[in-house]
PDB file of N, CA, C and O in Angstrom:
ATOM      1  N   UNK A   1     -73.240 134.263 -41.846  1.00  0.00           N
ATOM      2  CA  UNK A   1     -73.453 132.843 -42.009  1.00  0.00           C
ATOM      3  C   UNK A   1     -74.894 132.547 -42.396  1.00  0.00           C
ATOM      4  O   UNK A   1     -75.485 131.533 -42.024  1.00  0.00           O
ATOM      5  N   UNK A   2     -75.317 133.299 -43.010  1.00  0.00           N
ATOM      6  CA  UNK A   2     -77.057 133.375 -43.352  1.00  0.00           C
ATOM      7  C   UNK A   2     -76.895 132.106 -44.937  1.00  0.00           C
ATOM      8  O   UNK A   2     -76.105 132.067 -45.881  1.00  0.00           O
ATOM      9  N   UNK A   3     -77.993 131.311 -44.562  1.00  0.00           N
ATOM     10  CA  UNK A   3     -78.252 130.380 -45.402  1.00  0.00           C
ATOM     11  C   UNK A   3     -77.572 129.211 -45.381  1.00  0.00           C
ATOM     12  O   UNK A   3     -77.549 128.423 -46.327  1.00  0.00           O
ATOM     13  N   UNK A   4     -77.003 129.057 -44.323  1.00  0.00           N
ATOM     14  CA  UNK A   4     -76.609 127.677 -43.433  1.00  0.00           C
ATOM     15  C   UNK A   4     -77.884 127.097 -43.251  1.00  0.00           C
ATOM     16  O   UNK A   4     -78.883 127.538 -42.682  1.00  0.00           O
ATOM     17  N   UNK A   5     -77.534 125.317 -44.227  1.00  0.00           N
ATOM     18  CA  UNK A   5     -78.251 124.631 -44.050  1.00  0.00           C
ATOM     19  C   UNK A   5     -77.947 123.522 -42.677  1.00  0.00           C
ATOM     20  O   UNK A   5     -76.770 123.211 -42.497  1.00  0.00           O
ATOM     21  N   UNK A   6     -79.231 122.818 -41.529  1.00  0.00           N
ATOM     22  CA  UNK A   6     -79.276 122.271 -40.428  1.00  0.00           C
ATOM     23  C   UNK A   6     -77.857 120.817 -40.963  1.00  0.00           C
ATOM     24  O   UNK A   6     -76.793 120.505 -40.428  1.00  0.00           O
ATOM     25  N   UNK A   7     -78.622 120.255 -42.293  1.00  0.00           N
ATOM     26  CA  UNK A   7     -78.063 119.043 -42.612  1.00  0.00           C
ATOM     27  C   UNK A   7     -76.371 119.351 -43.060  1.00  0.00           C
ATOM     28  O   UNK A   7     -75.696 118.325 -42.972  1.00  0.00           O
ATOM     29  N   UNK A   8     -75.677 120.453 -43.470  1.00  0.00           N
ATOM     30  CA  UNK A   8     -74.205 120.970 -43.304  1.00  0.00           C
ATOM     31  C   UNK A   8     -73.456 121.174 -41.935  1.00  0.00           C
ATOM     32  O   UNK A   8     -72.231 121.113 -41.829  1.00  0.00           O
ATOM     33  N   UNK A   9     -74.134 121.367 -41.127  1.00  0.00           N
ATOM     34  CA  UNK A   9     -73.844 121.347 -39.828  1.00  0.00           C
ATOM     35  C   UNK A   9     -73.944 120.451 -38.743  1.00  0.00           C
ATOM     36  O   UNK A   9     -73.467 120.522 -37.610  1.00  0.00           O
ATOM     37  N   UNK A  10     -74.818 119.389 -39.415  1.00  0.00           N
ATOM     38  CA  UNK A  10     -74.881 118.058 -39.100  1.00  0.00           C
ATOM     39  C   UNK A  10     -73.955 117.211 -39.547  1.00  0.00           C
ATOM     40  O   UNK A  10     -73.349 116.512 -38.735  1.00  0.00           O
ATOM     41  N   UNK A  11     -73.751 117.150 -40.594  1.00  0.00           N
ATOM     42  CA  UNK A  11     -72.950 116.685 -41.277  1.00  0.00           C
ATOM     43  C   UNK A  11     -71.547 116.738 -40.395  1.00  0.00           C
ATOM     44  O   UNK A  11     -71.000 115.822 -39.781  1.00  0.00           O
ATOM     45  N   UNK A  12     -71.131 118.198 -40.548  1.00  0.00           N
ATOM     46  CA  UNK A  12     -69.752 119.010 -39.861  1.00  0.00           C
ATOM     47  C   UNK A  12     -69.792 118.754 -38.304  1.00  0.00           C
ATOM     48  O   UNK A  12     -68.617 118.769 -37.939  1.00  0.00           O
ATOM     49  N   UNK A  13     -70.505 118.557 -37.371  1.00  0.00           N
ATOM     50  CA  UNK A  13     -70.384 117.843 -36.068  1.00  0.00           C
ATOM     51  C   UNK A  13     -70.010 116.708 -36.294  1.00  0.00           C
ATOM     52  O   UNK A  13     -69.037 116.390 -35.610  1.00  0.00           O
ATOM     53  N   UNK A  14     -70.608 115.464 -37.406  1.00  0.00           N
ATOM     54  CA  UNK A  14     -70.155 114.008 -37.208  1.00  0.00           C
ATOM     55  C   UNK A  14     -68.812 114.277 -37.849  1.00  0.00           C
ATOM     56  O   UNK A  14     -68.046 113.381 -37.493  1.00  0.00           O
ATOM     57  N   UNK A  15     -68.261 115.071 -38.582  1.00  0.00           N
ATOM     58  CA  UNK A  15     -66.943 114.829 -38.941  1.00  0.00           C
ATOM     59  C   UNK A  15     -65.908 115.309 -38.095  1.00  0.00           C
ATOM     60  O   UNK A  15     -64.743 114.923 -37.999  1.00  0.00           O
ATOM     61  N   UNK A  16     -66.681 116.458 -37.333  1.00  0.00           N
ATOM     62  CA  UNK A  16     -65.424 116.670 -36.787  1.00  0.00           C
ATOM     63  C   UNK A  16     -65.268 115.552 -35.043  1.00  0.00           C
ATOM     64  O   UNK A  16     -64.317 115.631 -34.265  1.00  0.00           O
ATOM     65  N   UNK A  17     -66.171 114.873 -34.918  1.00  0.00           N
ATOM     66  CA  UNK A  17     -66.241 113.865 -33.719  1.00  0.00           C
ATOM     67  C   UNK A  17     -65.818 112.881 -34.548  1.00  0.00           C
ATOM     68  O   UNK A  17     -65.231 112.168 -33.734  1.00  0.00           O
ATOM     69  N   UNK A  18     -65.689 112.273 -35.727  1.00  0.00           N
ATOM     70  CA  UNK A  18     -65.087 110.844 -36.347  1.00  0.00           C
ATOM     71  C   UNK A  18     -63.618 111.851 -36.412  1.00  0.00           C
ATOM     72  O   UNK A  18     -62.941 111.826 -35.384  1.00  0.00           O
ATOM     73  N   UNK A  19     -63.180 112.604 -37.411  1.00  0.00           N
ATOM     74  CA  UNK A  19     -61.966 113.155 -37.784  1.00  0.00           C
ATOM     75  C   UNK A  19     -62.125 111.584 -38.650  1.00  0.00           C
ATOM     76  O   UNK A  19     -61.537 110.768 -37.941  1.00  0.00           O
ATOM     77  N   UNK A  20     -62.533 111.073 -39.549  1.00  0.00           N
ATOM     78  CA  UNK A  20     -62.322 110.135 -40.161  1.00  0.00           C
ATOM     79  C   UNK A  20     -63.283 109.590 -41.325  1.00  0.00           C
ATOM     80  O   UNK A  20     -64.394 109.183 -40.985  1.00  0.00           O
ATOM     81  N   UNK A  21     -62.943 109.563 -42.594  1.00  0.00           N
ATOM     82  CA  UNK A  21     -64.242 109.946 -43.645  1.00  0.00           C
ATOM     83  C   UNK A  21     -65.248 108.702 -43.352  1.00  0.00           C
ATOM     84  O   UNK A  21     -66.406 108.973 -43.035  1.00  0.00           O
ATOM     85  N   UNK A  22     -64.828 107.323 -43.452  1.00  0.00           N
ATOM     86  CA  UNK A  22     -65.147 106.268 -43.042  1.00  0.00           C
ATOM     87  C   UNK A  22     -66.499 106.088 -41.973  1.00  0.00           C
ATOM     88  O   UNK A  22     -67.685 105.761 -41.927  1.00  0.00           O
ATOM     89  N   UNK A  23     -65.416 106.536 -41.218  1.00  0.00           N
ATOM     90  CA  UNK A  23     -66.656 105.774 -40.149  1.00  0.00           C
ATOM     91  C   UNK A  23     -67.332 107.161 -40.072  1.00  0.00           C
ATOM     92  O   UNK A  23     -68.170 107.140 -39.170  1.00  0.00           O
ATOM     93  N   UNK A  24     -67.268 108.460 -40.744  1.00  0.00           N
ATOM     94  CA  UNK A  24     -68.307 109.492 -40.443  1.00  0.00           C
ATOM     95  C   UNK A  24     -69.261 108.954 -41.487  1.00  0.00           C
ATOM     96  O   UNK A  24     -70.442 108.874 -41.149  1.00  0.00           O
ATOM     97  N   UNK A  25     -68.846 108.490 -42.972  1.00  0.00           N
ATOM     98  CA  UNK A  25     -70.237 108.419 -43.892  1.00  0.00           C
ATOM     99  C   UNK A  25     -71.141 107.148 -43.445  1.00  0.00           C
ATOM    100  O   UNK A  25     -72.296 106.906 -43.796  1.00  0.00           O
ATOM    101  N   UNK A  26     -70.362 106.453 -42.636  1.00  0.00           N
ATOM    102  CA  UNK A  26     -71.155 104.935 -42.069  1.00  0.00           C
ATOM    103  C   UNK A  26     -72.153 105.743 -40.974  1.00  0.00           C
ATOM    104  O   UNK A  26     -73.374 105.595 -41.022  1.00  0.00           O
ATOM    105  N   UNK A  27     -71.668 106.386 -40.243  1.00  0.00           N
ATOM    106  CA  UNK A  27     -72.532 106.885 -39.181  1.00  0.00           C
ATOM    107  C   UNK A  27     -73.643 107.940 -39.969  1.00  0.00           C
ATOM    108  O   UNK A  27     -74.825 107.853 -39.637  1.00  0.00           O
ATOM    109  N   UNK A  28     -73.269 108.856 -40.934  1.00  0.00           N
ATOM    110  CA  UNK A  28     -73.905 109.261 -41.454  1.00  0.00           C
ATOM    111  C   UNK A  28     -75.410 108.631 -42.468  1.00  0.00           C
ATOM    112  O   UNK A  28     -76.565 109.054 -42.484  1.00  0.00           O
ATOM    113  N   UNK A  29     -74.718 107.397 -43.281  1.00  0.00           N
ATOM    114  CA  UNK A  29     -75.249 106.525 -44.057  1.00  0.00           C
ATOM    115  C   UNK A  29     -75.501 107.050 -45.387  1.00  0.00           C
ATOM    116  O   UNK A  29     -76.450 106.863 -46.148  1.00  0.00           O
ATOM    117  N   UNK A  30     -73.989 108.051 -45.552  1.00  0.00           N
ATOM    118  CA  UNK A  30     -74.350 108.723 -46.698  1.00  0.00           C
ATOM    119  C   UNK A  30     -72.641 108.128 -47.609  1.00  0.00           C
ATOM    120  O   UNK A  30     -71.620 107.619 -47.147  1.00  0.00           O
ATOM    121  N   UNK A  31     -73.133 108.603 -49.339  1.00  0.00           N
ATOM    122  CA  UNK A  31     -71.491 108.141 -49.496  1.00  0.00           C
ATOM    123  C   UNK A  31     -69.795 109.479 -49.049  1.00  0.00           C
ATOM    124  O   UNK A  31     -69.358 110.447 -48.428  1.00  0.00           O
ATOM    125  N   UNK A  32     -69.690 108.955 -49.515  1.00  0.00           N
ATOM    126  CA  UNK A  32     -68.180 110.076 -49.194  1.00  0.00           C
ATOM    127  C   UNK A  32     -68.170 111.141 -49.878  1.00  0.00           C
ATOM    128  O   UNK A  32     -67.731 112.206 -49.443  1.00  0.00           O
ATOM    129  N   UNK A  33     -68.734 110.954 -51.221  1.00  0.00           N
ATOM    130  CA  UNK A  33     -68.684 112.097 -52.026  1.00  0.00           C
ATOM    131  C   UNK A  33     -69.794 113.111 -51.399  1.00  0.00           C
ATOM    132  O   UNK A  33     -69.666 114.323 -51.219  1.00  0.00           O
ATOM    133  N   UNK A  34     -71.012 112.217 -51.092  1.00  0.00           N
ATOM    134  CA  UNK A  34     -71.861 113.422 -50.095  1.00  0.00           C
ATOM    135  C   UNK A  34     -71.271 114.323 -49.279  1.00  0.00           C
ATOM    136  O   UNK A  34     -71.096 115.535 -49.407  1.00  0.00           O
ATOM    137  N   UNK A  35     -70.976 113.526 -48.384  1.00  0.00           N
ATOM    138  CA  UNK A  35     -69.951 114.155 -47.230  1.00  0.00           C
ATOM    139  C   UNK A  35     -68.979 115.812 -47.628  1.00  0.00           C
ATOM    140  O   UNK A  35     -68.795 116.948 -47.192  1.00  0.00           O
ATOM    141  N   UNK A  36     -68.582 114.838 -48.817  1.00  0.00           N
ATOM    142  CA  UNK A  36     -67.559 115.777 -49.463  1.00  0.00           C
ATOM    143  C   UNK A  36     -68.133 117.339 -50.086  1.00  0.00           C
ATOM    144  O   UNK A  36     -67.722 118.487 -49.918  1.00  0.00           O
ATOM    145  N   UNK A  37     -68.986 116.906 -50.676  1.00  0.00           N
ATOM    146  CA  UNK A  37     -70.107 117.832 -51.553  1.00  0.00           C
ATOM    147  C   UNK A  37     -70.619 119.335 -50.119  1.00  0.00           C
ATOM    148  O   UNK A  37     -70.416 120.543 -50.236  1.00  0.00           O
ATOM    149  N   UNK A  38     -71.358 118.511 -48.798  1.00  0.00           N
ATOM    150  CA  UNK A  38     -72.228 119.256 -48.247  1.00  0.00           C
ATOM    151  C   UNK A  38     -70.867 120.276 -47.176  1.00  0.00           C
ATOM    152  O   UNK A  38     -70.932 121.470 -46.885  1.00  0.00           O
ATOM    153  N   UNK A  39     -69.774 119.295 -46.811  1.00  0.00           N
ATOM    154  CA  UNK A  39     -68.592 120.270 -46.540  1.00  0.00           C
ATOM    155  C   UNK A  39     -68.094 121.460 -47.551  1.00  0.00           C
ATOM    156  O   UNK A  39     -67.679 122.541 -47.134  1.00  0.00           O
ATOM    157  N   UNK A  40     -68.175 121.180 -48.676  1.00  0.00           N
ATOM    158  CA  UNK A  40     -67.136 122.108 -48.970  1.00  0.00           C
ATOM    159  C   UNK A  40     -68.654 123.121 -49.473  1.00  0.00           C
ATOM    160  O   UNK A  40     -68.348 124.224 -49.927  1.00  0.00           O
ATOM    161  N   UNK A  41     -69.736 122.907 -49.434  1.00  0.00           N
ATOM    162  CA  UNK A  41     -71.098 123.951 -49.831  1.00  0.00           C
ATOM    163  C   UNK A  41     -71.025 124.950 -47.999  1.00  0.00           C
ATOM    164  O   UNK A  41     -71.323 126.126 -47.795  1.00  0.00           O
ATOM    165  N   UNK A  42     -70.696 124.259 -47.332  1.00  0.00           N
ATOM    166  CA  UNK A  42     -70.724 124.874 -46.005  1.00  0.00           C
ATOM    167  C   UNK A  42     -69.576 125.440 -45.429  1.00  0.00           C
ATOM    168  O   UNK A  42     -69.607 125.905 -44.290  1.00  0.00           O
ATOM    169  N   UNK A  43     -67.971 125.437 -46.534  1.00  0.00           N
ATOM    170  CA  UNK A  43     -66.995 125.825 -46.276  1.00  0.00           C
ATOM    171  C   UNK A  43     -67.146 126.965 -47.105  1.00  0.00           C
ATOM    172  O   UNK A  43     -66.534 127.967 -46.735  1.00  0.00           O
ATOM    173  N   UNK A  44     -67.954 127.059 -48.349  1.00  0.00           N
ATOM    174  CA  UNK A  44     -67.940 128.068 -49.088  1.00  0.00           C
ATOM    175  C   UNK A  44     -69.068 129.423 -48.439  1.00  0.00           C
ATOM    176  O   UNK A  44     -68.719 130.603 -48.482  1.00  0.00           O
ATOM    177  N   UNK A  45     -70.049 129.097 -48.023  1.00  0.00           N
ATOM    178  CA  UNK A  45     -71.269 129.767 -47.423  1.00  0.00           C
ATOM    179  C   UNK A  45     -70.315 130.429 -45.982  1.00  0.00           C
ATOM    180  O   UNK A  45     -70.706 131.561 -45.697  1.00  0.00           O
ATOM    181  N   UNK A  46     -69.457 130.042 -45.300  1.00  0.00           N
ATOM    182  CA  UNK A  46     -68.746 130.226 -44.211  1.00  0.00           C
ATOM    183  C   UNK A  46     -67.673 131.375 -44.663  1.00  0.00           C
ATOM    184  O   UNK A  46     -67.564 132.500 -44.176  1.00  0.00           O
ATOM    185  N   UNK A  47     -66.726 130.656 -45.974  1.00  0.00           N
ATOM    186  CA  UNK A  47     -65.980 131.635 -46.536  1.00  0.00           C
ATOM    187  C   UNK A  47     -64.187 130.939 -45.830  1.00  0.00           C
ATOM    188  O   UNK A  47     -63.144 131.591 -45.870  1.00  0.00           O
ATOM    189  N   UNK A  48     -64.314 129.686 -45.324  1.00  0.00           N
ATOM    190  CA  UNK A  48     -63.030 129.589 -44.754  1.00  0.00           C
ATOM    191  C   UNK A  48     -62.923 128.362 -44.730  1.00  0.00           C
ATOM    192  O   UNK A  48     -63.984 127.781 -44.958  1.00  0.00           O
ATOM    193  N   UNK A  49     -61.784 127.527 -44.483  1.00  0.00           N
ATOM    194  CA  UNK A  49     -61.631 126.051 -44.960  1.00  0.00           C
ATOM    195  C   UNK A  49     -61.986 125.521 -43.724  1.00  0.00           C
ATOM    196  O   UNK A  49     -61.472 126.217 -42.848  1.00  0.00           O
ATOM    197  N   UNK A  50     -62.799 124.368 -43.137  1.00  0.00           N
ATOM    198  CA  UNK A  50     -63.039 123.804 -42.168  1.00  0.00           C
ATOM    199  C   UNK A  50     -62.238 122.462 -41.206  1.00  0.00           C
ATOM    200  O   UNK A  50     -62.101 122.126 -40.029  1.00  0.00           O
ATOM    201  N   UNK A  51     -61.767 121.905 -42.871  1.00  0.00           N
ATOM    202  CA  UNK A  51     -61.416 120.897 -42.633  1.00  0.00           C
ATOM    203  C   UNK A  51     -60.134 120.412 -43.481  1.00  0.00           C
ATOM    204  O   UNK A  51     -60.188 120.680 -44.681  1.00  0.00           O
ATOM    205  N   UNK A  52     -59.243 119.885 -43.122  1.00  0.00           N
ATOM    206  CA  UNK A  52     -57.842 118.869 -43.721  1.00  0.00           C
ATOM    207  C   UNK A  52     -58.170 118.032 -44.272  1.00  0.00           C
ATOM    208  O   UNK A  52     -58.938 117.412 -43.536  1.00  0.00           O
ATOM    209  N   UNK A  53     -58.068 117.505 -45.291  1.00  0.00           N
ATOM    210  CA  UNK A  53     -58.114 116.180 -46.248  1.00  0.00           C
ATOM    211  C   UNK A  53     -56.629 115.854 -45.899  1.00  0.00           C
ATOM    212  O   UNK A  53     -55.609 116.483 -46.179  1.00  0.00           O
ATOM    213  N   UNK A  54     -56.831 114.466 -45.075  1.00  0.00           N
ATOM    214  CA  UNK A  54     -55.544 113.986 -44.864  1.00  0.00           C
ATOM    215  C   UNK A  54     -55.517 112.459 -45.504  1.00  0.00           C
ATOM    216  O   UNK A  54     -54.607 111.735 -45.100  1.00  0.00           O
ATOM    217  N   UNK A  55     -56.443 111.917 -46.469  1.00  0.00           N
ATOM    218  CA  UNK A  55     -56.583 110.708 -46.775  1.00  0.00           C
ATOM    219  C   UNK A  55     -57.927 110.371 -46.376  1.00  0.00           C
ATOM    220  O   UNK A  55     -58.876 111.091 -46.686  1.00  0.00           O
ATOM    221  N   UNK A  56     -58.044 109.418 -45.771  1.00  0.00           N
ATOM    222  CA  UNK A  56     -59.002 108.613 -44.640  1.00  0.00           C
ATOM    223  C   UNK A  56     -59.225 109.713 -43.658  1.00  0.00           C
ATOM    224  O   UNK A  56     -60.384 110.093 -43.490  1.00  0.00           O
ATOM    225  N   UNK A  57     -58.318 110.232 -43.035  1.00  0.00           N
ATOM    226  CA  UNK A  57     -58.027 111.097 -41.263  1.00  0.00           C
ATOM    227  C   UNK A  57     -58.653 112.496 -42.074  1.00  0.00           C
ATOM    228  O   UNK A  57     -58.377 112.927 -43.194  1.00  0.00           O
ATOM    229  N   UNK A  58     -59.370 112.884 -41.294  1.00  0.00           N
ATOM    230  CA  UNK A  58     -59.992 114.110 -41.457  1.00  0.00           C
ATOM    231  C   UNK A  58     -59.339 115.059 -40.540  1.00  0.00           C
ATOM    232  O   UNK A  58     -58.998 114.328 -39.611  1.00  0.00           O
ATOM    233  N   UNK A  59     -58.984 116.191 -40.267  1.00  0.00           N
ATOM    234  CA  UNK A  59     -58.110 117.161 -38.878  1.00  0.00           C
ATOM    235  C   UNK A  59     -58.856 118.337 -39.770  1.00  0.00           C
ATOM    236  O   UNK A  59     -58.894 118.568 -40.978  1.00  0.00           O
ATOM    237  N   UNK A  60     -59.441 118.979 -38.586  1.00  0.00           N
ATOM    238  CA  UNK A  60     -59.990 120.014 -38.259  1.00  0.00           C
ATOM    239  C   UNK A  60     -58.925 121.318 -38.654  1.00  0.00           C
ATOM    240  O   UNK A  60     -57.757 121.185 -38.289  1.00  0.00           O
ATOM    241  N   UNK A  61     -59.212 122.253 -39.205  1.00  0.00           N
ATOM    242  CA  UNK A  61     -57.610 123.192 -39.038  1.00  0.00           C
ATOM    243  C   UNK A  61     -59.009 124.088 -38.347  1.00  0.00           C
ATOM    244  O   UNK A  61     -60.207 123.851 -38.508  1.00  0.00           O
ATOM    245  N   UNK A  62     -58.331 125.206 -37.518  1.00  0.00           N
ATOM    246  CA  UNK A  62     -57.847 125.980 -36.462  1.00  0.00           C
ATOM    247  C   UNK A  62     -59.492 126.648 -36.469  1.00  0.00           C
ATOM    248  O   UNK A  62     -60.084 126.877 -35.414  1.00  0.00           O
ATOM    249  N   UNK A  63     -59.984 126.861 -37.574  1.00  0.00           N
ATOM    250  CA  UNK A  63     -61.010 127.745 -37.395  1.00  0.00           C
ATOM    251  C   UNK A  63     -62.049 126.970 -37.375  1.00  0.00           C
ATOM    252  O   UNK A  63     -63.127 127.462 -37.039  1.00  0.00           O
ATOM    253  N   UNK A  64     -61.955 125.465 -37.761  1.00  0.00           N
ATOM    254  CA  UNK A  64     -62.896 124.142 -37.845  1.00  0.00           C
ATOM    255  C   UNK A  64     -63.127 124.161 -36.536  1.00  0.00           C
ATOM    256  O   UNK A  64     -64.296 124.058 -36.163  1.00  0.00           O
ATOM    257  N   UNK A  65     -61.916 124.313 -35.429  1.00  0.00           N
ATOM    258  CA  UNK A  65     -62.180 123.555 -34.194  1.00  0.00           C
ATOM    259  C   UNK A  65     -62.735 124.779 -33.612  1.00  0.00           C
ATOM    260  O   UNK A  65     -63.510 124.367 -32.749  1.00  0.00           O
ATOM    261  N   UNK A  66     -62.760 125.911 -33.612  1.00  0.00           N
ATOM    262  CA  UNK A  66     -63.762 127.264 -33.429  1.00  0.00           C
ATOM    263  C   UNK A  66     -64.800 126.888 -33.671  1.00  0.00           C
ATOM    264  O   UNK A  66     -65.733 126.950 -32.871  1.00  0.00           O
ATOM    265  N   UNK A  67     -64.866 126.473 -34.680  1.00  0.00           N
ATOM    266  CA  UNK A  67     -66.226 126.694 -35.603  1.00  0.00           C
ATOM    267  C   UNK A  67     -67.185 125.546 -34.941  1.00  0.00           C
ATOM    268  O   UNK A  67     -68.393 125.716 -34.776  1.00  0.00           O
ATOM    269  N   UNK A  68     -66.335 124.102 -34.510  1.00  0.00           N
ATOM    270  CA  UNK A  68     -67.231 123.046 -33.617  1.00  0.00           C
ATOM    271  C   UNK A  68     -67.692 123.186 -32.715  1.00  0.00           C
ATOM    272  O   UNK A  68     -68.851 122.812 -32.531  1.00  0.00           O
ATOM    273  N   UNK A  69     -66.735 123.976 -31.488  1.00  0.00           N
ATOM    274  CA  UNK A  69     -67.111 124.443 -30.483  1.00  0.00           C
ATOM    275  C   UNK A  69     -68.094 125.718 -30.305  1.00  0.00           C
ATOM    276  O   UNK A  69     -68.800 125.901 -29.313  1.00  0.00           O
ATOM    277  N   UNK A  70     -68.052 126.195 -30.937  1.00  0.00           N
ATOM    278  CA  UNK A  70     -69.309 127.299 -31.075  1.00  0.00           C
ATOM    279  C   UNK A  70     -70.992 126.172 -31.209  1.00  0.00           C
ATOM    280  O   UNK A  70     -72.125 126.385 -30.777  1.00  0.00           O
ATOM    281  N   UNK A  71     -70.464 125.114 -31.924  1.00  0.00           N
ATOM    282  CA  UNK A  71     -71.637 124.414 -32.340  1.00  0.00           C
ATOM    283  C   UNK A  71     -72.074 124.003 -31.080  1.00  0.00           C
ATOM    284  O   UNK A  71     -73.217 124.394 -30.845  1.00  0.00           O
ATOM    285  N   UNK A  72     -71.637 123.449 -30.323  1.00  0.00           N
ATOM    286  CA  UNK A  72     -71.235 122.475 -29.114  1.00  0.00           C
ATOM    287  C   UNK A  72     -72.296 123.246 -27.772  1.00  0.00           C
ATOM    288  O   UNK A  72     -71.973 124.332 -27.290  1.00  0.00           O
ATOM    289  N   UNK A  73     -73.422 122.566 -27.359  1.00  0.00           N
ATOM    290  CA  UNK A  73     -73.832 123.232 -25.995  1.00  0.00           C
ATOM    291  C   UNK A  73     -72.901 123.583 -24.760  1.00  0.00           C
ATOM    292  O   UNK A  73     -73.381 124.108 -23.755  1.00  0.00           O
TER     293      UNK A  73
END
């Protein structure tokens, strides 16, 4: 996981606590496509999908919710 940027993983905590694009880029104060952009640069650097595009609803798949909780004190 070498070259994980702080702001991809920042990013990836507020999404996976919203699960919701909305109110994560409001909390963020970034647009959606950001959002969109710094996930999938940090899904690729990882090598595994993080996250569900369910519309609006964001869901974590299986290795996302690993991957949060590892983040998590």
């Amino acid at each position: 996981m070498r070259g994980i940027e702080i702001r991809e993983l920042e990013y990836f905590l507020v999404i996976g606590e919203e699960a919701h694009l909305g109110r994560a880029t409001a909390r963020l104060g970034v647009s959606g496509k950001r959002v969109g952009e710094l996930l999938a640069s940090l899904e690729r650097r990882i090598g595994a999908p993080l996250v569900e595009d369910m519309g609006d609803q964001l869901r974590l798949t299986p290795f996302g919710e690993e991957f949060l909780d590892s983040l998590r004190p």
